[in-house]
C-alpha positions as CSV (number, residue, x, y, z in Angstrom):
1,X,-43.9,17.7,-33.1
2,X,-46.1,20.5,-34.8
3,X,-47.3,20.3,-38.3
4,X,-45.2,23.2,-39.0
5,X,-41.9,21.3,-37.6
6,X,-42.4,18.5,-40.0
7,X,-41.7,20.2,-43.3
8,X,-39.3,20.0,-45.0
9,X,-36.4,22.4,-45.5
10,X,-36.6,24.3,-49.2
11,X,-33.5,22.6,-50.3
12,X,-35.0,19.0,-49.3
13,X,-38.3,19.9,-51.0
14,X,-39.7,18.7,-54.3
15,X,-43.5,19.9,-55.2
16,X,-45.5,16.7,-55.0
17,X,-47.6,15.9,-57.3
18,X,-51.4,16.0,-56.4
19,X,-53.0,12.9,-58.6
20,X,-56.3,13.0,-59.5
21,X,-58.5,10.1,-58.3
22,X,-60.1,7.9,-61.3
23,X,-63.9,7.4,-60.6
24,X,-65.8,4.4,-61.4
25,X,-66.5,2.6,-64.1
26,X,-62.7,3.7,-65.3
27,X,-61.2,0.6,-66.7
28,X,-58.3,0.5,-64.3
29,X,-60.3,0.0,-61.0
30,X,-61.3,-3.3,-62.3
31,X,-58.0,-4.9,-63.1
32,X,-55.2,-6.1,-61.1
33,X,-52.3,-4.1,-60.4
34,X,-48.7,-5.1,-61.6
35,X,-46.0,-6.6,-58.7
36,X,-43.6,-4.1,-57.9
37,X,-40.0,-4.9,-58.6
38,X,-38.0,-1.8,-58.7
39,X,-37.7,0.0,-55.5
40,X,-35.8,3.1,-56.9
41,X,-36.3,7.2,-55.8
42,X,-39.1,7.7,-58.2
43,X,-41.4,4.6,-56.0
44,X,-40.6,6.6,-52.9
45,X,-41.5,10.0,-54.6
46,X,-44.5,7.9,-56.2
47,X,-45.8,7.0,-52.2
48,X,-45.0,10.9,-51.2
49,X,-47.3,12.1,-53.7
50,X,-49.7,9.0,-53.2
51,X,-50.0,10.5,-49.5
52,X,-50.5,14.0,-50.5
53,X,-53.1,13.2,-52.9
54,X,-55.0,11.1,-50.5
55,X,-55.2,13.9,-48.3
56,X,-56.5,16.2,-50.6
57,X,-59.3,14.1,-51.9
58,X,-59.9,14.1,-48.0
59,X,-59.7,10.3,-47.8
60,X,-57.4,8.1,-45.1
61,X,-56.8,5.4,-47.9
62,X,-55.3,5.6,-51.8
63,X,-54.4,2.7,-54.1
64,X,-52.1,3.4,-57.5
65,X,-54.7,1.9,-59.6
66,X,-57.0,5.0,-58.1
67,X,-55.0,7.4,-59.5
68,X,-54.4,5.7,-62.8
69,X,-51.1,3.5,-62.0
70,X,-51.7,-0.3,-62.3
71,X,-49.5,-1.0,-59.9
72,X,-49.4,-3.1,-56.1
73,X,-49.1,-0.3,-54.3
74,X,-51.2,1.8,-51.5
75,X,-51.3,4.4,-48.6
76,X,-53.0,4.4,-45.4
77,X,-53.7,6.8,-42.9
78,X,-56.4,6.0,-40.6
79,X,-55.7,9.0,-38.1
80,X,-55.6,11.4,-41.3
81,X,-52.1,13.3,-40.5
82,X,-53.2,13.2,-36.5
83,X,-50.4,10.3,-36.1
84,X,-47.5,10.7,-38.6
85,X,-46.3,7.3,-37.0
86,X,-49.4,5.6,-38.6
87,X,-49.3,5.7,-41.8
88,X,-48.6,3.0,-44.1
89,X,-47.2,2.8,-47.6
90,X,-47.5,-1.3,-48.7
91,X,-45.8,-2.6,-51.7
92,X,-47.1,-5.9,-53.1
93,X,-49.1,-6.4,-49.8
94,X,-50.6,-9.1,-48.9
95,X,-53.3,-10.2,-46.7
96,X,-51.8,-13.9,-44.8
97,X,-54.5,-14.2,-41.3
98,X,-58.2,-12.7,-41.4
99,X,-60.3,-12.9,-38.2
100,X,-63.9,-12.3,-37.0
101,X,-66.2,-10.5,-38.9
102,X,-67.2,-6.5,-39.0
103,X,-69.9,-5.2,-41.1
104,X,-69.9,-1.3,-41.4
105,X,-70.5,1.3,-43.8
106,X,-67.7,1.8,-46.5
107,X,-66.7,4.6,-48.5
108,X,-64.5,4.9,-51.7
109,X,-62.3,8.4,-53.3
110,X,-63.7,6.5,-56.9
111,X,-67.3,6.2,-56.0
112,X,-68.0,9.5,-54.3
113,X,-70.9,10.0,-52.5
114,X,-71.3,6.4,-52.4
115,X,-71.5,4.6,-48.9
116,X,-73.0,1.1,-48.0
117,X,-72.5,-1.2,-44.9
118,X,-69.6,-4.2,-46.6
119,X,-68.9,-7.9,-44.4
120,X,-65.2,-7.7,-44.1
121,X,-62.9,-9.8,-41.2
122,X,-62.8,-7.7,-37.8
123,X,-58.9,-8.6,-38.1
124,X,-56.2,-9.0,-40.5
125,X,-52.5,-9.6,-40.8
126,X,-50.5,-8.3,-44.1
127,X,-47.4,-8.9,-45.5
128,X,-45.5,-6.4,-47.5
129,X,-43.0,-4.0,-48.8
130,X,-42.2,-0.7,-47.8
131,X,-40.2,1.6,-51.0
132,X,-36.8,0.1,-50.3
133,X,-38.3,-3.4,-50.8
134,X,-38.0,-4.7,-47.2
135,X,-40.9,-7.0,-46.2
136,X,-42.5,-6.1,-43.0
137,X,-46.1,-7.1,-41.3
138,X,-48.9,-5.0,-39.9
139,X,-51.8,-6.0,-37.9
140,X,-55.1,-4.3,-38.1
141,X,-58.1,-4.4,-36.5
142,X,-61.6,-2.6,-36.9
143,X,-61.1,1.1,-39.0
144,X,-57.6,-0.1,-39.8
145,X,-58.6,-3.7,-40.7
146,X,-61.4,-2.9,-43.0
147,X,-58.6,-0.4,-44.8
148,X,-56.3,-2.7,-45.4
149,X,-58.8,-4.7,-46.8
150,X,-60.4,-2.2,-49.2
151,X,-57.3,-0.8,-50.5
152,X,-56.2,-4.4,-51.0
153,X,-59.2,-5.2,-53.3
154,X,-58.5,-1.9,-55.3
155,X,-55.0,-3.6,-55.9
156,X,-56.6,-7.4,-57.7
157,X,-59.0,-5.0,-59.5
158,X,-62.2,-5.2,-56.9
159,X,-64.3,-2.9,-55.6
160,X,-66.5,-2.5,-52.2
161,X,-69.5,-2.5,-54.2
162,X,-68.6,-6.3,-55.1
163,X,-68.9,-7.6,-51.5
164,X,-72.7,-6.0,-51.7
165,X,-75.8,-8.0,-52.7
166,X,-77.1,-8.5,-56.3
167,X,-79.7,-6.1,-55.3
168,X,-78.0,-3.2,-53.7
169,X,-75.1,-3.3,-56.4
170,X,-77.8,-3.0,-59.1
171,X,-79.1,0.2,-57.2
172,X,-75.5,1.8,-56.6
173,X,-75.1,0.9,-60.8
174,X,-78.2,3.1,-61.3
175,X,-77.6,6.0,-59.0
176,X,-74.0,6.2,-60.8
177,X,-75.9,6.0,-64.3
178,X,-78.7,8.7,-63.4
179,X,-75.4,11.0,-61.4
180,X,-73.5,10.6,-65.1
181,X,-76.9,11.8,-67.0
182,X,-77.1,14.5,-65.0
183,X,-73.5,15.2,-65.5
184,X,-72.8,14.8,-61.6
185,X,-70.3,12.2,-61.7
């Protein structure tokens, strides 16, 4: 199926959203996000517009507390709209088996422009919710893996830059404080 095949018809349609992503140091990056309890229309619309802003900010994953919402919930995409069948909405996820170790170089939507190489398990196994509140499983290994972990984090308030040394947090701190003087960030 075409891009153009998967819209929606005007009558199904309802203009989502697009959120705009909260960069570091905002408060709500660095607390844990709320359990979900109510699966209702407005969660599903909620993970619609989660999607759509994700794209936009041209990333493949997006956590509610990115986008100011203090809530367990995230989107993942690691094929970036290539495989509509890939892409994960997880509710109160979970992460219950990690395996191996992979250390490459991470990105984040809230700390733009800032990338550095994070020790995270080669694979993992999560459990969670999808927006009608059925629990379901994913595996993930490698790309997919290390996104699960990250958005994850975002969800008990931690960032990639916490897995990093002393050191090389101290110099992402500084580039951040000398992007903000400059009124770059």
């Amino acid at each position: 199926m075409s891009k153009n095949e998967a819209k929606p018809s005007p009558k199904d349609s309802k203009p989502h959203k697009i959120h705009e992503v909260v960069k570091y140091p905002d408060p709500v990056l660095s607390k844990p996000g709320e359990k979900v309890t109510e699966f209702t229309p407005e969660l599903a619309q909620l993970v619609d517009e989660m999607f759509e802003s994700m794209y936009a900010a041209q990333g493949i994953g997006l956590a509610a507390p990115q986008i100011g919402i203090s809530k367990q919930i995230t989107v993942i995409d690691v094929s970036f709209k290539e495989r509509p069948e890939d892409k994960l909405a997880l509710i109160n996820p979970e992460i219950i088996e990690r395996e191996g170790k992979q250390v490459e170089e991470e990105g984040c939507l809230s700390l733009p422009e800032i990338r550095e190489k994070v020790s995270r398990a080669a694979r993992v196994k999560v459990r969670a919710q999808n927006v009608k509140g059925e629990f379901f499983e994913v595996e993930g290994e490698e790309l997919l893996a290390r996104a699960l972990q990250h958005e994850i984090d975002h969800l008990h308030g931690i960032l990639f830059i916490e897995h990093l040394s002393r050191l090389k947090r101290d110099l992402v701190h500084r580039r951040i404080r000398k992007l903000q003087k400059n009124g770059e960030w």
